[in-house]
N, C-alpha and C positions, 0 to 999 in steps of 0.2 A: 590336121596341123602338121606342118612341115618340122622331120626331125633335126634336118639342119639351123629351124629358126630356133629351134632349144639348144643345142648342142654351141648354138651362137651366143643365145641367151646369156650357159653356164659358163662359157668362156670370157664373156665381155665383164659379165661380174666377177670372175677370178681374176681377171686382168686390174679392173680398180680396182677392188678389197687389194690388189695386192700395190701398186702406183700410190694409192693416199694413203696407205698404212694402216688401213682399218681392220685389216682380218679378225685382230683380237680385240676390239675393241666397238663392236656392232652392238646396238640395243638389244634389247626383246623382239620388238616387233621387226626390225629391220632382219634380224637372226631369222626369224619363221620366213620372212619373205624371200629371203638366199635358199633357207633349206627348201622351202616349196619349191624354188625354180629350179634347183637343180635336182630335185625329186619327180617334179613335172606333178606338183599338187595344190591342189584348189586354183587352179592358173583362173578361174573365170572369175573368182572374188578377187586378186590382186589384180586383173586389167584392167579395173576398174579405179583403181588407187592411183595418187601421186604420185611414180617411183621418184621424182627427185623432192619428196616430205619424208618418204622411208632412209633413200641412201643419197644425201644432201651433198654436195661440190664440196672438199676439202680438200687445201693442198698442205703440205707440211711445209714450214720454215725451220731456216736451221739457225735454231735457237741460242745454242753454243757459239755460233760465231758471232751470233750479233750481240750475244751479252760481251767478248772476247772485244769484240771490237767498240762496243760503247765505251770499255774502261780502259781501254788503252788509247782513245782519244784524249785521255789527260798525263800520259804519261810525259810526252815530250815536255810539258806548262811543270809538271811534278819534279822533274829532271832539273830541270832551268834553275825554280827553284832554290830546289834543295843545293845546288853549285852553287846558286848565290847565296845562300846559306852562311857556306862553308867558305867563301871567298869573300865576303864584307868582312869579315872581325879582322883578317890579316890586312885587308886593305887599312883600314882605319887605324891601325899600329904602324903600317908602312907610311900613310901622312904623319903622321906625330912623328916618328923617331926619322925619316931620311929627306921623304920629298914632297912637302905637301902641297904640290903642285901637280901630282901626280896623275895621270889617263887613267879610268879605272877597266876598263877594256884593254890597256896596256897591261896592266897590272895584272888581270885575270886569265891573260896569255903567257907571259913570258913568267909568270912565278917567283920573283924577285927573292934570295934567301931559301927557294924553296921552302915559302913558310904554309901550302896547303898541298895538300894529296894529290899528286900529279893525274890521278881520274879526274879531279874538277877541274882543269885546267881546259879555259874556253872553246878550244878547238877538238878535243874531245869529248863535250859537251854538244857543242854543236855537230858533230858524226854522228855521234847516238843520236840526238832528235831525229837526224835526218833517216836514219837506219829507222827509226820509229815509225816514222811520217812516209815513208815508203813501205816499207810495212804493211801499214794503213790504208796505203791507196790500193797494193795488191788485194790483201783482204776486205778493201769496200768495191773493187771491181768481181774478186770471186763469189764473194756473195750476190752480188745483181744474176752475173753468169750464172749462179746453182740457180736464184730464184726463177730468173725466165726461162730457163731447159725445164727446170719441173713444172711448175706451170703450163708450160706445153706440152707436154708430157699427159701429164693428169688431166687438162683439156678435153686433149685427144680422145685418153682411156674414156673419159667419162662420155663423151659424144659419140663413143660406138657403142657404149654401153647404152644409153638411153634408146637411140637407134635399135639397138638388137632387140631391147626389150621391148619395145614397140611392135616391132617385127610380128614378132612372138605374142606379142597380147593381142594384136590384130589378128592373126591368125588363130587361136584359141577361142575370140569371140565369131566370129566365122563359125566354127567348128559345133 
């Protein structure tokens, strides 16, 4: 058995364990089968096994952003909201007591009396969704971008890994 197809073996498995984040986190049985290859023990019982039933295709997702970004998909709609909220009661005091003829879109720009908190005032309302809503699109592009780099990534790791352990199980049944 060629010591380079083990020394390939040990490396292609230290390379995934370390790409999908498994190091701490391997079975029993997957454990004995790291520690055997890279011990060079009982190699003619595991050539004969699945290696991808022992150490299965796993990519990580970045979980944090996507929960991050599902709830901030209603922030802009919660925004809106809550300003019209805060801008209907003055509106409906501003038709009774002055003009009840009044734009309510005018009304919720130009603040008439200053009768609500110049944060809710339309055009500031509208920044912030927009600050929101870009935002959103950066972080629904970064997250594609992280998923397919890792993806290919762990692909990769995992196709030389099987590859090498091939190698190697080939050559120990030979032997």
């Amino acid at each position: 058995m060629s010591v380079n197809a083990h020394a390939d073996a040990v490396a292609s498995i230290d390379r995934w364990l370390k790409v999908s984040k498994q190091t701490q986190t391997l079975g029993a049985v997957a454990r004995a089968f790291v520690d055997d290859v890279r011990n060079d023990a009982n190699i003619k019982k595991w050539s004969r096994v699945n290696v991808e039933q022992i150490l299965p295709f796993r990519t990580e997702t970045p979980r944090l952003l996507l929960v991050v970004r599902a709830g901030a998909l209603f922030l802009p709609i919660l925004l809106t909201w809550l300003a019209l909220s805060q801008v209907i009661g003055p509106f409906a005091l501003f038709l009774q007591n002055q003009q009840a003829s009044a734009n309510f879109l005018w009304f919720w720009q130009t603040n008439p009396g200053d009768t609500f908190a110049e944060v809710w005032k339309l055009s500031h309302v509208a920044l912030t969704d927009a600050a929101i809503l870009a935002f959103l699109t950066v972080l629904a592009m970064r997250i594609s971008w992280w998923e397919t780099s890792r993806a290919e990534r762990s692909e990769h790791a995992y196709a030389q890994m099987l590859s090498a352990l091939e190698f190697y199980f080939v050559s120990a049944r030979e032997s």
